[in-house]
N, CA, C and O of each residue as an XYZ file, in Angstrom:
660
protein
N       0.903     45.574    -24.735
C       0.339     45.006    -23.533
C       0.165     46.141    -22.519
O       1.125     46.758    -22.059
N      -1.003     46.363    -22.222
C      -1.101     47.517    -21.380
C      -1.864     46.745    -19.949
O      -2.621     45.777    -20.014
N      -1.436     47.462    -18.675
C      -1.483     46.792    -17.594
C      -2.088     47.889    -17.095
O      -1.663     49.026    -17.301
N      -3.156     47.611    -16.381
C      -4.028     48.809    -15.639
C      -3.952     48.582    -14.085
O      -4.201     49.652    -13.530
N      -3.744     47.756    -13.342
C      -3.719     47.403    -11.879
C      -2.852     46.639    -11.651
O      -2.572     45.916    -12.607
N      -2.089     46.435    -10.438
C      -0.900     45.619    -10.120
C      -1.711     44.621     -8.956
O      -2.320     45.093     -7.996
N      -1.613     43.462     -9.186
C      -1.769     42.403     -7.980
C      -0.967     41.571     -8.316
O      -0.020     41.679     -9.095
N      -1.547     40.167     -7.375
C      -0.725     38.651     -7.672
C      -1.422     38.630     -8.434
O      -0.617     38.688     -9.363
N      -2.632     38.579     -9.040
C      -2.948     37.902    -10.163
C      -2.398     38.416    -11.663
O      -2.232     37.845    -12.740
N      -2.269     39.315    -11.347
C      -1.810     40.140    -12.475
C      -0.358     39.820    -13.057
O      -0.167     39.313    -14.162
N       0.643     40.193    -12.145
C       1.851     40.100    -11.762
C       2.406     38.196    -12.596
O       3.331     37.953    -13.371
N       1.380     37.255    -11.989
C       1.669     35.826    -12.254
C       0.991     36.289    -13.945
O       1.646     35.838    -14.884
N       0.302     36.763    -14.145
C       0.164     36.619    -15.428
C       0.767     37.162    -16.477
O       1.003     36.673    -17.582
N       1.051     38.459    -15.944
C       2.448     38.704    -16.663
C       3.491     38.048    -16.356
O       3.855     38.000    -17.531
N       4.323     37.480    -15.805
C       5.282     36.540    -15.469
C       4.723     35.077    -16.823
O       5.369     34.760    -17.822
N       4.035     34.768    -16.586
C       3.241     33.728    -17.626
C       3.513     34.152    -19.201
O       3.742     33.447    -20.183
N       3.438     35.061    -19.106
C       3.229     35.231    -20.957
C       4.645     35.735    -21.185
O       5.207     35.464    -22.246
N       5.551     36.811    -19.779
C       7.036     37.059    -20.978
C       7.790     36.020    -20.563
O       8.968     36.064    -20.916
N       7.415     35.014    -19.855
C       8.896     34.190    -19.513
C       8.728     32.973    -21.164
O       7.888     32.121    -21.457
N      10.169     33.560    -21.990
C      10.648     32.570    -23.438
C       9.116     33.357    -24.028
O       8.143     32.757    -24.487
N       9.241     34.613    -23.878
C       9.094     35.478    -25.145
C       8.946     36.835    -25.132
O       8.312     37.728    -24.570
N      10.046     36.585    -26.235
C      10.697     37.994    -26.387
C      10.237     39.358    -27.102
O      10.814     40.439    -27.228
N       8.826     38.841    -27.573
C       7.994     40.018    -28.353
C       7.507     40.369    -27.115
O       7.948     41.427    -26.665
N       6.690     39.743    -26.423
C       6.096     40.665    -24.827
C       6.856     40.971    -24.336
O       6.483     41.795    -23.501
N       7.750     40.831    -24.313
C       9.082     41.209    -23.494
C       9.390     42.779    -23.815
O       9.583     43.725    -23.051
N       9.372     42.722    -24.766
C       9.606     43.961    -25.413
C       8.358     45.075    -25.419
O       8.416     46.282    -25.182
N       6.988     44.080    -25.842
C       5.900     45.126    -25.853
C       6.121     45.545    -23.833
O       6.361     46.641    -23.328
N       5.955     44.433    -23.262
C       6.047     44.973    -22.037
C       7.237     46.035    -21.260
O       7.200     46.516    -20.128
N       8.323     46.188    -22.388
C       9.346     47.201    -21.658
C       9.172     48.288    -22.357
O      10.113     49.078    -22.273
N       8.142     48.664    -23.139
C       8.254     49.719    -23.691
C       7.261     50.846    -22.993
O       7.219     52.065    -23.164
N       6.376     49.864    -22.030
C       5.197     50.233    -21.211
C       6.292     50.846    -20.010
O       6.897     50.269    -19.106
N       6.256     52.018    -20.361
C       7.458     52.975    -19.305
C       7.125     53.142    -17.726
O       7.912     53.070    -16.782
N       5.678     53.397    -17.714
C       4.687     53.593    -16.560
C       4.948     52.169    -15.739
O       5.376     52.093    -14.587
N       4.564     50.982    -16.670
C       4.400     49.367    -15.933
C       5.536     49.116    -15.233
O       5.645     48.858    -14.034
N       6.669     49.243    -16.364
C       8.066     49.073    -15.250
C       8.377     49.585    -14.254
O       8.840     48.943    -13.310
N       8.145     51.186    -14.236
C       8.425     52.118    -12.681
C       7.376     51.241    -11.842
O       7.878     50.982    -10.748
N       6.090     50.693    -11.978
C       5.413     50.690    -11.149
C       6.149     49.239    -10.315
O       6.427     48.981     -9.144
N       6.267     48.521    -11.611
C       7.158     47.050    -10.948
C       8.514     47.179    -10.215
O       8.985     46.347     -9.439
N       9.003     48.220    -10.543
C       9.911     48.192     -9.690
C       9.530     48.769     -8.490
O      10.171     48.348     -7.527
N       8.430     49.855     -8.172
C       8.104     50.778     -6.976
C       7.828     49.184     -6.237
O       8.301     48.878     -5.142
N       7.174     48.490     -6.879
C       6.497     46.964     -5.740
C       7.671     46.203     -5.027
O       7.673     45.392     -4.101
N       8.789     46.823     -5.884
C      10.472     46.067     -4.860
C      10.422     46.229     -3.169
O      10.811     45.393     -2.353
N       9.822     47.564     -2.890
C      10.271     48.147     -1.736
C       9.177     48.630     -1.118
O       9.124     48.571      0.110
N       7.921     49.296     -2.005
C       6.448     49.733     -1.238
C       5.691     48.996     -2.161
O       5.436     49.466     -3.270
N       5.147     47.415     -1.659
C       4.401     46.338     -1.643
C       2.911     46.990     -1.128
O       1.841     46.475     -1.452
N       3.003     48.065     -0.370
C       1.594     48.639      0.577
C       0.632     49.014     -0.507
O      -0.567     48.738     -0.482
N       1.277     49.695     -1.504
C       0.446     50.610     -1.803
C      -0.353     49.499     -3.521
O      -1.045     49.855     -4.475
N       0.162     48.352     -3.170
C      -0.367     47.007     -4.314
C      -1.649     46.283     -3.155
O      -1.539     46.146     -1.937
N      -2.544     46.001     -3.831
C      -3.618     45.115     -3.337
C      -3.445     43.953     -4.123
O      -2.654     43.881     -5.064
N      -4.356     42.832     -3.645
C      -4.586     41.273     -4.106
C      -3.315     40.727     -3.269
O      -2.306     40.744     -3.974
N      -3.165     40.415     -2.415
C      -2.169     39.386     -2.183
C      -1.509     39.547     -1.017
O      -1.896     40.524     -0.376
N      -0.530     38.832     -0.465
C       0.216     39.290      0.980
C       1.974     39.990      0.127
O       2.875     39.480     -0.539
N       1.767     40.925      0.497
C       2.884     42.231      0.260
C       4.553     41.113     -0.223
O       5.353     41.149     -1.157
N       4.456     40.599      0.515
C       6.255     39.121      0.074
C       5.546     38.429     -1.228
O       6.126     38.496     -2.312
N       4.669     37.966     -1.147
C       4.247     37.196     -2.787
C       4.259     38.367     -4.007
O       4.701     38.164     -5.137
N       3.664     39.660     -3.519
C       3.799     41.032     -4.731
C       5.587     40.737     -4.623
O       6.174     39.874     -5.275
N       6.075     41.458     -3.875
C       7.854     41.530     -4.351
C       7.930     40.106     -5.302
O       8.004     39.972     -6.524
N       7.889     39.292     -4.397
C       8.362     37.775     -5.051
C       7.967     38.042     -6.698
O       8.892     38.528     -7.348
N       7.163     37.876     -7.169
C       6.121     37.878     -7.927
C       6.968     39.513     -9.474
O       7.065     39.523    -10.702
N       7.276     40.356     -8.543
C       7.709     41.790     -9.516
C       8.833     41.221     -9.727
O       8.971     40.945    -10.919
N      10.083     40.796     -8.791
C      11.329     40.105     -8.739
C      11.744     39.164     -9.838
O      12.840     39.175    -10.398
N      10.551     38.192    -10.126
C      10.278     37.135    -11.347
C      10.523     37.594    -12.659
O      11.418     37.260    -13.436
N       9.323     38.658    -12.843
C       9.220     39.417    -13.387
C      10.015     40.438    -14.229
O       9.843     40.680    -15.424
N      10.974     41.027    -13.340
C      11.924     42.038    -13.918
C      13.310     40.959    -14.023
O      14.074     41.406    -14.877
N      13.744     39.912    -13.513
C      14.073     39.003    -13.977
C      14.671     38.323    -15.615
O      15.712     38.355    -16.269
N      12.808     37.525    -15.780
C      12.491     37.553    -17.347
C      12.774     38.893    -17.713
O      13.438     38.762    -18.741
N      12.666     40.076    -17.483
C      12.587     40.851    -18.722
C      14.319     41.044    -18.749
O      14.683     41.327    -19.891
N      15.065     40.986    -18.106
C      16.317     41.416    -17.956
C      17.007     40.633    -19.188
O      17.883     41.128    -19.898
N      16.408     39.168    -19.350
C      16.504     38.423    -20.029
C      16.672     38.690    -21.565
O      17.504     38.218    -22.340
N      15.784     39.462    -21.762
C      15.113     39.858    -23.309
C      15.705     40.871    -24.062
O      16.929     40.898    -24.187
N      15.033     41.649    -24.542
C      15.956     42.481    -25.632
C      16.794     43.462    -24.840
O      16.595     43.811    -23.676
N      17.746     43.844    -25.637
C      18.490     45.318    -25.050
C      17.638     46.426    -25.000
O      18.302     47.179    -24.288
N      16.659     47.004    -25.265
C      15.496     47.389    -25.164
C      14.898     47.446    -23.881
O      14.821     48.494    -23.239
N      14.348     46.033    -23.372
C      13.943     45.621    -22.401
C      14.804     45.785    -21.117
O      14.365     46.027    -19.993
N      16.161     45.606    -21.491
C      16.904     45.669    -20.074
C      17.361     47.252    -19.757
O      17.771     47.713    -18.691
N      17.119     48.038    -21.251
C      17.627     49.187    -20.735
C      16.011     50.288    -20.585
O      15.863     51.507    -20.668
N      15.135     49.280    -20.366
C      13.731     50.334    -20.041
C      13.998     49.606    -18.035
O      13.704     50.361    -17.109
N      14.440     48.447    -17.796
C      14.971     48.100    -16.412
C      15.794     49.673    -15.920
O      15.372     50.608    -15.240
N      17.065     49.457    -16.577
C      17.748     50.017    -15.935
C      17.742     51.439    -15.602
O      18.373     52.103    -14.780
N      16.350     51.877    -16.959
C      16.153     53.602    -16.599
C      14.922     53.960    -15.426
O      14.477     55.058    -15.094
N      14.586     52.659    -14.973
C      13.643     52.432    -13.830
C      14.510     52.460    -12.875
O      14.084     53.359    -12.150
N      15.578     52.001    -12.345
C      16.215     51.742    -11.503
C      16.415     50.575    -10.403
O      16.609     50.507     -9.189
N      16.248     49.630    -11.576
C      15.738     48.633    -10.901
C      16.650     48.005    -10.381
O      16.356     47.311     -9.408
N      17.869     48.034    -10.789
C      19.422     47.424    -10.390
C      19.549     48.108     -8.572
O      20.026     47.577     -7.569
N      19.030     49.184     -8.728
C      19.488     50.195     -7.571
C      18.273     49.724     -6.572
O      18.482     49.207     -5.474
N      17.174     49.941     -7.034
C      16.060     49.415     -5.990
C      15.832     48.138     -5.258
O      15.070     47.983     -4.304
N      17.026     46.724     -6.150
C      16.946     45.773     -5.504
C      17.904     45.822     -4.770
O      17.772     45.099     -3.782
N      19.249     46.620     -4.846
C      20.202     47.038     -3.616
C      19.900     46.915     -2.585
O      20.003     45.969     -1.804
N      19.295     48.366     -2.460
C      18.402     49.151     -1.619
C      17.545     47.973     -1.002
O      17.724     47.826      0.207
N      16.746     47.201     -1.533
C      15.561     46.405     -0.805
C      16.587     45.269     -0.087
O      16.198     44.746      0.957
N      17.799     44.921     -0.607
C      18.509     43.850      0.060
C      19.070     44.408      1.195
O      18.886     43.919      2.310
N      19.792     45.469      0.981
C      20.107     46.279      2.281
C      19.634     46.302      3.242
O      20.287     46.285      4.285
N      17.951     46.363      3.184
C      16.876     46.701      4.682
C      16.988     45.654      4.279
O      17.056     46.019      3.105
N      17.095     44.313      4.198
C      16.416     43.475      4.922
C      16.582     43.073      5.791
O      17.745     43.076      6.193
N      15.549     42.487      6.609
C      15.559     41.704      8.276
C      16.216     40.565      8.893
O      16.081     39.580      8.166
N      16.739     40.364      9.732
C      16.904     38.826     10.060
C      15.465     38.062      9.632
O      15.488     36.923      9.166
N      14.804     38.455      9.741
C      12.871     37.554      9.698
C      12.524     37.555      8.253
O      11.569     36.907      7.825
N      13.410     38.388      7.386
C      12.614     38.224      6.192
C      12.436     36.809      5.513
O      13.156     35.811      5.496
N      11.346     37.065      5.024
C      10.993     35.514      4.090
C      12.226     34.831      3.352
O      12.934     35.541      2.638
N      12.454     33.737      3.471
C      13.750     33.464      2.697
C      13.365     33.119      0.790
O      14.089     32.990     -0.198
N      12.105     33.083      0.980
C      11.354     33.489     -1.023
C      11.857     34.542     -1.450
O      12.383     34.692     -2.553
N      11.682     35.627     -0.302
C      11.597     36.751     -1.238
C      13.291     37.216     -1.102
O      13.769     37.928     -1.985
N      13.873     36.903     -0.302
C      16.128     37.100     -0.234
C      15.903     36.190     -1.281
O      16.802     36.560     -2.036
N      15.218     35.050     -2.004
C      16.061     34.211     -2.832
C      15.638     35.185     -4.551
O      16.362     35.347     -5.534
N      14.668     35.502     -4.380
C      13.667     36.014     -5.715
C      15.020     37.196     -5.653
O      15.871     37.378     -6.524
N      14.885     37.857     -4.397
C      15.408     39.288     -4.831
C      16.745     39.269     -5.665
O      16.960     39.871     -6.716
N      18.170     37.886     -4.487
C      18.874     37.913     -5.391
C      19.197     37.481     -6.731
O      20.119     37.913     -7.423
N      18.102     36.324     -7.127
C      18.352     35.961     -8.402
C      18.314     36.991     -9.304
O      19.176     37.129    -10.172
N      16.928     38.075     -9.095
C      16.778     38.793    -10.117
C      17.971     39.979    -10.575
O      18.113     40.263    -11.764
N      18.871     40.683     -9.410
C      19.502     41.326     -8.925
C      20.447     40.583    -10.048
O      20.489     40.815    -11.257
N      21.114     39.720     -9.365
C      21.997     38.697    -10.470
C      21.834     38.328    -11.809
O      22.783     37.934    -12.488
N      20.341     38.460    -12.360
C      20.046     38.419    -13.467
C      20.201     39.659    -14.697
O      20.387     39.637    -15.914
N      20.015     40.741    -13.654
C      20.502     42.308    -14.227
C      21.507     42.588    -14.561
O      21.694     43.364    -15.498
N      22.452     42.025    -13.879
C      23.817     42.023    -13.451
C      24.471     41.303    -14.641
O      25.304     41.850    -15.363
N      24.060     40.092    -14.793
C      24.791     39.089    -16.126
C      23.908     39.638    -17.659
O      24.136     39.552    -18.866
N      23.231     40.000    -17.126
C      22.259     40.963    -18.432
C      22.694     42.298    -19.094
O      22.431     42.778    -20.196
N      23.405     42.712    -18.113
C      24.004     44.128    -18.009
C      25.554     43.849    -18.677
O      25.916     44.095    -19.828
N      26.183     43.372    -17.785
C      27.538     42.393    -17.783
C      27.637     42.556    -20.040
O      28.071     43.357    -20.868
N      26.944     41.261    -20.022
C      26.629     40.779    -21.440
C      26.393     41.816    -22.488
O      27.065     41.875    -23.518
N      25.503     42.559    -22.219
C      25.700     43.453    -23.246
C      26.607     44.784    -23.267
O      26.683     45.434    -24.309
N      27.234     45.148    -22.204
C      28.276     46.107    -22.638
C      29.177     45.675    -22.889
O      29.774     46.006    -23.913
N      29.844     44.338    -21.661
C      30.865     43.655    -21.877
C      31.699     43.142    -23.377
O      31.116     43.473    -24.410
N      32.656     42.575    -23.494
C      33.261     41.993    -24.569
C      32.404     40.723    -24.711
O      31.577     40.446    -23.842
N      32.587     39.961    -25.777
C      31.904     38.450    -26.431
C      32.580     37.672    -24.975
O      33.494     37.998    -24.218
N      31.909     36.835    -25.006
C      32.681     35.920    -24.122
C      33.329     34.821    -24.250
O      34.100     34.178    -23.537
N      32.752     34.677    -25.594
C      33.653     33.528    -26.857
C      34.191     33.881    -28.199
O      34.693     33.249    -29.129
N      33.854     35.326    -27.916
C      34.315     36.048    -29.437
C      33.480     36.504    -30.641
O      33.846     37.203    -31.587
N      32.091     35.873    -30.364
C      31.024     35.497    -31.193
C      29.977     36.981    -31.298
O      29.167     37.257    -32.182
N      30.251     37.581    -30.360
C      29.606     39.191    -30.836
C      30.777     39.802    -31.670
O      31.986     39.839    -31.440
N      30.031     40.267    -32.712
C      30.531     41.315    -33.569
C      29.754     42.590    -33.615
O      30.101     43.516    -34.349
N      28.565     42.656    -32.731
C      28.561     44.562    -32.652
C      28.421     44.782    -31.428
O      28.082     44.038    -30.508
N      28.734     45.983    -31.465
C      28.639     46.973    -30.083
C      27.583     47.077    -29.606
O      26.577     47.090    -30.316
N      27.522     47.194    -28.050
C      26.298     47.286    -27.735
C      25.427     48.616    -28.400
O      25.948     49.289    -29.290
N      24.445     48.837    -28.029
C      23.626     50.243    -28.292
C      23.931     51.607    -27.826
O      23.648     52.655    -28.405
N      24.621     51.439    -26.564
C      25.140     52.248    -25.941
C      26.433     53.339    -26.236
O      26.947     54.446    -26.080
N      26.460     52.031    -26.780
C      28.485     52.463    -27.282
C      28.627     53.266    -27.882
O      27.754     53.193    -28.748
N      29.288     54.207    -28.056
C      29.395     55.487    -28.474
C      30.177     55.266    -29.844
O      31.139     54.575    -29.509
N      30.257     55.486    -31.143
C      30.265     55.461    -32.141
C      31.523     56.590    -32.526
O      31.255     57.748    -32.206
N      32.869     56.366    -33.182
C      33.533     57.295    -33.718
C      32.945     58.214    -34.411
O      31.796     58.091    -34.838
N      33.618     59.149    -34.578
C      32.761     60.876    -35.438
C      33.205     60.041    -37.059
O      32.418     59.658    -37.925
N      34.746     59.948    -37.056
C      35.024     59.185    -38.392
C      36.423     58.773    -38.798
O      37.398     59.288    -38.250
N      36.528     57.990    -39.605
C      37.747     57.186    -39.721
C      38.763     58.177    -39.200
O      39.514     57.948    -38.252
N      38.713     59.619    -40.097
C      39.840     60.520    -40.071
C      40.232     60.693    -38.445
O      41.421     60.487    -38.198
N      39.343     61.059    -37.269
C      39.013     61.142    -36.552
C      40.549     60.381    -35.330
O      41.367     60.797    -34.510
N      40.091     58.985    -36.029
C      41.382     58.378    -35.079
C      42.838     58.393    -35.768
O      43.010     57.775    -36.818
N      43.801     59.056    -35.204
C      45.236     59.335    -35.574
C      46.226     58.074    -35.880
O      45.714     57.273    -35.099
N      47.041     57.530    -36.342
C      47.353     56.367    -36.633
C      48.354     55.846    -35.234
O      48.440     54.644    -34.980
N      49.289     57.195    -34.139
C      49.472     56.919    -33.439
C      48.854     56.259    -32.034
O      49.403     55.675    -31.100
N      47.270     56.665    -32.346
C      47.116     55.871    -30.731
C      46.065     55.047    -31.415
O      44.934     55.111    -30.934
N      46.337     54.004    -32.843
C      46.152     52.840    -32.767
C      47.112     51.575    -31.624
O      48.251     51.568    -31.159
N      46.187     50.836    -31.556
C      47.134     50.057    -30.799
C      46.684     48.317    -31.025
O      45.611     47.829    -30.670
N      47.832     47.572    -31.712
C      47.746     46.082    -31.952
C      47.877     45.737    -30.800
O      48.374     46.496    -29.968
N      47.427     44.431    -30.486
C      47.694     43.509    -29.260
C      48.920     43.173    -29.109
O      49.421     42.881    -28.023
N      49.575     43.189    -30.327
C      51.283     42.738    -30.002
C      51.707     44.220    -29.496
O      52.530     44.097    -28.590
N      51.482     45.282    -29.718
C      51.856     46.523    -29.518
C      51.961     46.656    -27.930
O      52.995     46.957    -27.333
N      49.937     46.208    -26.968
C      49.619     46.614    -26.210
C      50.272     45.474    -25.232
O      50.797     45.815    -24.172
N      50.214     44.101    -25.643
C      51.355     42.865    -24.830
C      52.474     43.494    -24.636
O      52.876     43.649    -23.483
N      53.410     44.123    -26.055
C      54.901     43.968    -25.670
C      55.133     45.270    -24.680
O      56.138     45.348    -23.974
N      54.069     46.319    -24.698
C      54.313     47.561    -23.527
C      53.486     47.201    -22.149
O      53.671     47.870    -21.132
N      52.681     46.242    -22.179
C      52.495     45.685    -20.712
C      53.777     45.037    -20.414
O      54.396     45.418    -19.421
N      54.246     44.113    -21.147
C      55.077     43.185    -20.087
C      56.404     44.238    -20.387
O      57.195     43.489    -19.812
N      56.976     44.984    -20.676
C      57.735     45.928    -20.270
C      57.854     46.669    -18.914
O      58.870     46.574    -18.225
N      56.524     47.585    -18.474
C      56.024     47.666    -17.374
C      56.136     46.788    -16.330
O      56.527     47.113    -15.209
N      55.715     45.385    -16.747
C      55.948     44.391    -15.111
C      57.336     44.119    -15.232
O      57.625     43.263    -14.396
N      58.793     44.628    -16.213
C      60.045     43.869    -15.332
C      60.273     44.686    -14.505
O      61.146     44.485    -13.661
């Protein structure tokens, strides 16, 4: 999916096709250029035509959102944009006057990065992941880890609660 101009019309139409699917999702995070540009629309809306500058944010906000959603792929072509950091940043300035669309867009999406992010480095949350994220750094090799600083849960329980008497 290649994107040549940023507006509302554009913007709603991409919003249209990746929200509950995860192949555009993906073709669209691999488009390295599209994402910087969606995220640049967080904070300089000026330099986007078609629309009033709060419907562009609103509209990119949606947007990076759904994709946060989608593959690990997708959230980590987000996060090498900086998009976690740019919606900070855009919440930070904001005004007493700002639109209350675009404080609600900003934090959902913000929050959506966040439980997106959360989720895939994090542990299972029911137990039900069995691999590591992508990120995760991989032992060199079995030999590698020493048998002393294995550590069982009965091991790592009975030397915590030692510590708290």
């Amino acid at each position: 999916m290649t994107i040549r101009s940023i507006n509302i019309a554009t913007l709603k139409k991409v919003k249209n096709t990746v929200i509950g699917n995860p192949s555009a999702k993906l073709d669209l995070a691999q488009d390295e250029v599209f994402v910087a540009t969606l995220v640049n629309c967080l904070n300089d809306p000026e330099q986007f035509e078609g629309g009033s500058q709060d419907n562009i944010r609103v509209e990119a906000a949606q947007v990076i959102s759904s994709l946060s959603y989608g593959s690990p792929e997708a959230l980590q072509s987000l996060l090498r944009a900086d998009a976690h950091q740019a919606f900070l940043y855009a919440i930070s300035r904001f005004e007493p006057n700002e639109p209350i669309a675009v404080k609600f867009a900003f934090a959902r999406a913000l929050r959506a990065v966040a439980v997106a992010t959360a989720e895939l480095v994090g542990p299972s949350q029911w137990g039900s992941k069995t691999t590591s994220p992508p990120c995760a750094k991989k032992p060199k090799s079995p030999s590698s880890t020493s048998s002393s600083s294995k550590c069982s849960m009965s091991t790592c329980r009975s030397s915590s609660t030692r510590r708290r008497r």
